[in-house]
ZAMARGU-4260 file (C-alpha; in steps of 0.2 Angstrom, whole numbers, plus 5000, padded with zeros to 4 digits):
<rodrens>
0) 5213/5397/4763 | 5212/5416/4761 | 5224/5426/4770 | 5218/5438/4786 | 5216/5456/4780
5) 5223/5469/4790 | 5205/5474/4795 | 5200/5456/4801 | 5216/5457/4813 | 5210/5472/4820
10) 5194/5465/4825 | 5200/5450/4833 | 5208/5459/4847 | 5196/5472/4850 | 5180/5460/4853
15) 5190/5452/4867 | 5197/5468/4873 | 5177/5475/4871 | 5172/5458/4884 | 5185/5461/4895
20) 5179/5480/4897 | 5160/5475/4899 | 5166/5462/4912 | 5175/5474/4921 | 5162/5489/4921
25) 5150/5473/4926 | 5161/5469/4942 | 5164/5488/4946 | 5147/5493/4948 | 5141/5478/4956
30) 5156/5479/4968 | 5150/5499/4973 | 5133/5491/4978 | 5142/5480/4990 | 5140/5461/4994
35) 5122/5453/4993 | 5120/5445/5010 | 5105/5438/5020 | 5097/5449/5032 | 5087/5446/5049
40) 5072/5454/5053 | 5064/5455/5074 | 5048/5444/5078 | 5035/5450/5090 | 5031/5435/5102
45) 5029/5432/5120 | 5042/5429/5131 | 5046/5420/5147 | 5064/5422/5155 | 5070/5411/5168
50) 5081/5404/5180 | 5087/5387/5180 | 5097/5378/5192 | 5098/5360/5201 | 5094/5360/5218
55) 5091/5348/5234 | 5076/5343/5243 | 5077/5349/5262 | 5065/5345/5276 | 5067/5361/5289
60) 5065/5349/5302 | 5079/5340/5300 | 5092/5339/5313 | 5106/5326/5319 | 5103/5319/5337
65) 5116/5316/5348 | 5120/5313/5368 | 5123/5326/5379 | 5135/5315/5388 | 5149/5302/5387
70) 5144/5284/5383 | 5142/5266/5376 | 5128/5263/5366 | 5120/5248/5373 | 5102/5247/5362
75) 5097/5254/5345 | 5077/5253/5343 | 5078/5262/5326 | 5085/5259/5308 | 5088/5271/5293
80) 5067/5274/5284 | 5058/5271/5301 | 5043/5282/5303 | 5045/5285/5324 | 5031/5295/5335
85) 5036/5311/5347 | 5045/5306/5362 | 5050/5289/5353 | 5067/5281/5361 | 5077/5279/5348
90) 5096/5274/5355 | 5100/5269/5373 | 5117/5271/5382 | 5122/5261/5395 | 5114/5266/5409
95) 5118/5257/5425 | 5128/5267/5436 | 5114/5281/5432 | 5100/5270/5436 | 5107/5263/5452
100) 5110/5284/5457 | 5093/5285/5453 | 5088/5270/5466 | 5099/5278/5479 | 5088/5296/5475
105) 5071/5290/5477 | 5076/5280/5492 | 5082/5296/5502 | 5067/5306/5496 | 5056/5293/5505
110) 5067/5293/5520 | 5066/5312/5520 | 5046/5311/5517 | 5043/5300/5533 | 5053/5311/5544
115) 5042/5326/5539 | 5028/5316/5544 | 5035/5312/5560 | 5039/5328/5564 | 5021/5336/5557
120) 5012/5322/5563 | 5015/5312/5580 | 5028/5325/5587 | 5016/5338/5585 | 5003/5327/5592
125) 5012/5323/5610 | 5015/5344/5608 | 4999/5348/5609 | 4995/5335/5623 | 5010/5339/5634
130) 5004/5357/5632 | 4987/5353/5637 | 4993/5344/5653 | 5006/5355/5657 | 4991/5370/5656
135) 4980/5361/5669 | 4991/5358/5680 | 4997/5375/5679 | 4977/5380/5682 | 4977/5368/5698
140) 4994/5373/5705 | 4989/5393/5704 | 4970/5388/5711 | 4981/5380/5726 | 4993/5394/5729
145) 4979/5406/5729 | 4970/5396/5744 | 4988/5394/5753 | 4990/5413/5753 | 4970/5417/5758
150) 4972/5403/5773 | 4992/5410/5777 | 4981/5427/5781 | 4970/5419/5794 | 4983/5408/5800
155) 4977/5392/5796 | 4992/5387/5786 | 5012/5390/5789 | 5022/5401/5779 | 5031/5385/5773
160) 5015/5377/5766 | 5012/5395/5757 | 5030/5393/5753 | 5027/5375/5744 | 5014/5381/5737
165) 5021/5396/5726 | 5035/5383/5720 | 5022/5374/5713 | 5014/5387/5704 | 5031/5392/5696
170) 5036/5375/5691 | 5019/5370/5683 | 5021/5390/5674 | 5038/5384/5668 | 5034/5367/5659
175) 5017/5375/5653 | 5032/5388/5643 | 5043/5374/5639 | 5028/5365/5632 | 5020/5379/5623
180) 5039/5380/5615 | 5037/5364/5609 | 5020/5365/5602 | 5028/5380/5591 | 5043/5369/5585
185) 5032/5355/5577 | 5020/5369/5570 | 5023/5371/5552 | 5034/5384/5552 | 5044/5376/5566
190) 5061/5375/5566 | 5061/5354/5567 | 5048/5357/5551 | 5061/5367/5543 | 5072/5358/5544
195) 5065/5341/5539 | 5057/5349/5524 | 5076/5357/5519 | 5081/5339/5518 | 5066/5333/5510
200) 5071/5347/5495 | 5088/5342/5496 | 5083/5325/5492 | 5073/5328/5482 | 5085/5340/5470
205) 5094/5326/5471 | 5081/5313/5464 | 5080/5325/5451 | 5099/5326/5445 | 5097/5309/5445
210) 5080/5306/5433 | 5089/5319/5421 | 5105/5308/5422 | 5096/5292/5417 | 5087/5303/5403
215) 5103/5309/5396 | 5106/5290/5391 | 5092/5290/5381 | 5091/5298/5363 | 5071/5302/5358
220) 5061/5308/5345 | 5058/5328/5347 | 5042/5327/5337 | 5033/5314/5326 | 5044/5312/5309
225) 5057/5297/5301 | 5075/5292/5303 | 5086/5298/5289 | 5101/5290/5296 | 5108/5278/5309
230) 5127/5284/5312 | 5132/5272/5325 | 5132/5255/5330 | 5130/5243/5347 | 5144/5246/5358
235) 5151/5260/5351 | 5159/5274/5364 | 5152/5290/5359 | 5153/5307/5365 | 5143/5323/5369
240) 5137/5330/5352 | 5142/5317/5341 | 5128/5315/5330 | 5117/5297/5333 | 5104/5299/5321
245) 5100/5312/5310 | 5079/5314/5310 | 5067/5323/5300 | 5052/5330/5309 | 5033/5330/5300
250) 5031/5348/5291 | 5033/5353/5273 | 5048/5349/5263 | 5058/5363/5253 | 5069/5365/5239
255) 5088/5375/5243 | 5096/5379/5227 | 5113/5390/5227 | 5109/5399/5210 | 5124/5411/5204
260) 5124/5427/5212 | 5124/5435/5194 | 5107/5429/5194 | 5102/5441/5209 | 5095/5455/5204
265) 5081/5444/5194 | 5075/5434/5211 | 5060/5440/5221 | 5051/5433/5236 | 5034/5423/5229
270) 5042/5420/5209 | 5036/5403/5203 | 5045/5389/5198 | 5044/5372/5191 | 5052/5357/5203
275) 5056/5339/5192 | 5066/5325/5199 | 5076/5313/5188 | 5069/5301/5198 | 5049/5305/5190
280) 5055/5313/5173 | 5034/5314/5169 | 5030/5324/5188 | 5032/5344/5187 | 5030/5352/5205
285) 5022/5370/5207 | 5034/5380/5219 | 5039/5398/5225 | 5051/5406/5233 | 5050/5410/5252
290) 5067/5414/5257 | 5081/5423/5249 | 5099/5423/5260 | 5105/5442/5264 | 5122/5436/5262
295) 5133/5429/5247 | 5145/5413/5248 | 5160/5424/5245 | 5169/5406/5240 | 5158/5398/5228
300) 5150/5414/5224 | 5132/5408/5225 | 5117/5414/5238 | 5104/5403/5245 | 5086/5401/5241
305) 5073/5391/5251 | 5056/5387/5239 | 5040/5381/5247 | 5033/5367/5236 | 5013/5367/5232
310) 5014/5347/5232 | 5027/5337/5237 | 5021/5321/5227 | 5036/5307/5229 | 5050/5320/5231
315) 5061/5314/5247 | 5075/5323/5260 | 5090/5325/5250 | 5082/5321/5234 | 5091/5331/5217
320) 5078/5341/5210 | 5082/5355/5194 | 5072/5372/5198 | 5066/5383/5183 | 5061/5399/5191
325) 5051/5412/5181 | 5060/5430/5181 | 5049/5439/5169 | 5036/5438/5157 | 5032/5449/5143
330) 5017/5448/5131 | 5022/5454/5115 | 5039/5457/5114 | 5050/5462/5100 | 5063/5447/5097
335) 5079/5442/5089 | 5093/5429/5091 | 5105/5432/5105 | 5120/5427/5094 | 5115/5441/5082
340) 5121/5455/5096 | 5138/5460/5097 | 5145/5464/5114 | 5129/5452/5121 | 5132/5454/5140
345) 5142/5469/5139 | 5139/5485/5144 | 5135/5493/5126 | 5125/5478/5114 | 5123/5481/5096
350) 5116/5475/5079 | 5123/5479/5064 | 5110/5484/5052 | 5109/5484/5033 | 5100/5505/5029
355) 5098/5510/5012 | 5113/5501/5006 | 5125/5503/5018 | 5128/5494/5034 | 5126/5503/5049
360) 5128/5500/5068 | 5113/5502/5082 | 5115/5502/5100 | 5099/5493/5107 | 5093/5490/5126
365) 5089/5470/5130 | 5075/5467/5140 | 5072/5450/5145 | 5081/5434/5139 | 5074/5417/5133
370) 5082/5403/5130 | 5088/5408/5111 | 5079/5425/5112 | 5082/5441/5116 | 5070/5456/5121
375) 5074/5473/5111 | 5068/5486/5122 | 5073/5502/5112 | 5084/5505/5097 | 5077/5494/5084
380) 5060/5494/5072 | 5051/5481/5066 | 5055/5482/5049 | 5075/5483/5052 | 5086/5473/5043
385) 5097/5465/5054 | 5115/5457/5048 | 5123/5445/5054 | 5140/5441/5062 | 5153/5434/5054
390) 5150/5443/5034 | 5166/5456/5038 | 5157/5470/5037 | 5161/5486/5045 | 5149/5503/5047
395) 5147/5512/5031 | 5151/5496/5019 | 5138/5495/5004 | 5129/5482/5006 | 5114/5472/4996
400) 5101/5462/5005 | 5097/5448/4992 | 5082/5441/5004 | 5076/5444/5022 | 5069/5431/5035
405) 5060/5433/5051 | 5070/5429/5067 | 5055/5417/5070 | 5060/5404/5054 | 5079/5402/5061
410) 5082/5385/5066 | 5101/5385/5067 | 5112/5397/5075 | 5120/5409/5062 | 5111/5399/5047
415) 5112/5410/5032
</rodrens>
């Protein structure tokens, strides 16, 4: 074995020392140019942002029907599901003390009826006759007096004869009066026809108290339409405006949903939407809005919405429907994820941008949302680089794009 020479020494320490510099010159210049990282470049593709919520099927007919008096219930006709016609009798209270009111009613208004007859008819009749009577012998009694006083002249007859005679004539004078009086008593604006036709219209007030009494027991159909609800039994005491039956008249059903008031500013009168029920997974109903509340729930923080629906299909009162209500749509619009914007729902949204090495910070104006995607309205180019979250990198790093892919060919949020 030859010994080292004092040149060989020299150049085992140097070629290390030579590496060690390269490496280093290696990792300063690739450190200058800044990380290589994976950018994100916008799509252009159409857009649809919606609303959805979960909602309930109403019927605008729907109401709860109750008594407008104290009662027993003494006969149900109805149960929950049955289809009923207008004016159907659907619960009956007892009704015994009104019936026998009622009895009592229609019994005084015939009383009340004949007596007006009487009154109009035969009273009036012996009226006219006792007038007639009474005015012929009236006639006869002045025709005599008259021949008393010409034969009293010539002295055929005594002053009491002529004396007689003129009490006669006013006597038959004073029942002709007395009968014409009568005549104009049982005339229809007589008094005894006033005052049987005031107690034929009292009677007959009453008769009507007591048909309204007798109604009031009975619980009907406003309109043609089904029982949603039977809320009371046989025997059961009830009272006024305690609900009975709650009843859903024939007309169109609805869909309320209570979307978050957030959500506002996006509704409009006539937007479509989409109706499904759990119930038929495979059933899509076209609807649209027709009534937006002017007032917000100030507990839940919600406001109403009413949607017609184009065809009601199976879809029943009550029913649990979800809603998806189109807000906006946009032909061709410029897209990225919604996780790539900082301050997304904020008052200033950005994108960090990878521009000629460096990153670089861009405010941007959304547009409308998707479900993953977001509308760029202003502050970003098609060809723009967009970075990421999550790389700790702040404006002004170097950075070094290594590969870029379209927004379009992301699958997972934040893949890389």
């Amino acid at each position: 074995m030859q010994p080292v020479t004092g040149r060989k020494r020299q150049l085992l320490w140097i070629v290390p020392l030579v590496a060690a510099l390269v490496l280093a010159a290696w990792w300063l210049f690739h450190e200058a140019e800044g990380p290589r990282v994976e950018a994100i470049t916008p799509v252009r593709s159409p857009l649809v942002q919606t609303v959805v919520t979960s909602g309930r099927v109403i019927q605008r007919r729907q109401s709860k029907l109750g008594a407008m008096v104290p009662g027993t219930v003494a006969e149900l006709l109805v149960d929950d599901g049955d289809r009923v016609e207008a004016d159907a009798l659907l619960v009956r209270l007892a009704d015994d003390d009104a019936l026998a009111s009622l009895a009592e009613a229609e019994a005084a208004v015939s009383e009340s009826e004949a007596r007006l007859a009487r009154v109009q008819g035969v009273g009036r009749q012996m009226a006219v006759q006792a007038l007639r009577l009474a005015t012929i012998e009236a006639k006869q009694a002045e025709t005599e007096y008259r021949r008393q006083d010409k034969l009293f002249g010539t002295g055929a007859v005594s002053e009491l004869d002529l004396e007689r005679a003129r009490r006669d004539r006013d006597q038959t004078r004073s029942r002709r009066v007395s009968a014409s009086l009568e005549v104009a008593a049982a005339a229809p604006k007589g008094s005894d026809v006033a005052v049987a036709a005031a107690a034929l219209a009292r009677a007959q007030a009453r008769l009507t108290a007591a048909q309204v009494a007798v109604e009031h027991t009975r619980i009907r159909a406003p309109l043609p339409g089904v029982v949603l609800k039977r809320h009371v039994e046989r025997g059961e005491v009830i009272q006024p405006g305690e609900a009975l039956v709650t009843f859903a008249g024939d007309g169109p059903l609805e869909v309320r949903i209570q979307p978050d008031e957030s959500n506002l500013a996006l509704l409009r009168l006539g937007q479509r939407a989409l109706v499904s029920a759990e119930a038929f997974p495979d059933q899509r109903v076209d609807a649209s809005i027709a009534r937006i509340a002017p007032s917000i729930d100030p507990v839940r923080g919600t406001v109403e919405v009413d949607l017609t629906i184009d065809d009601e299909l199976d879809l029943r009162p009550d029913m649990t429907v979800t809603v998806e209500i189109e807000v906006g749509r946009v032909q061709s619009a410029l897209l990225v994820p919604s996780w790539l914007i900082h301050d997304f729902g904020g008052e200033s949204p950005w994108l960090m941008l990878a521009e000629d090495g460096e990153a670089r910070r861009r405010d941007v104006e959304l547009g409308l949302e998707g479900d993953d995607m977001v509308e760029i309205v202003s502050g970003l180019g098609e060809e723009d680089e967009v970075l990421p979250p999550g790389l700790s990198i702040e404006e002004g790093d170097p950075v070094r794009v290594r590969r870029t892919r379209p927004a379009v060919d992301l699958e997972v949020k934040g893949e890389g």
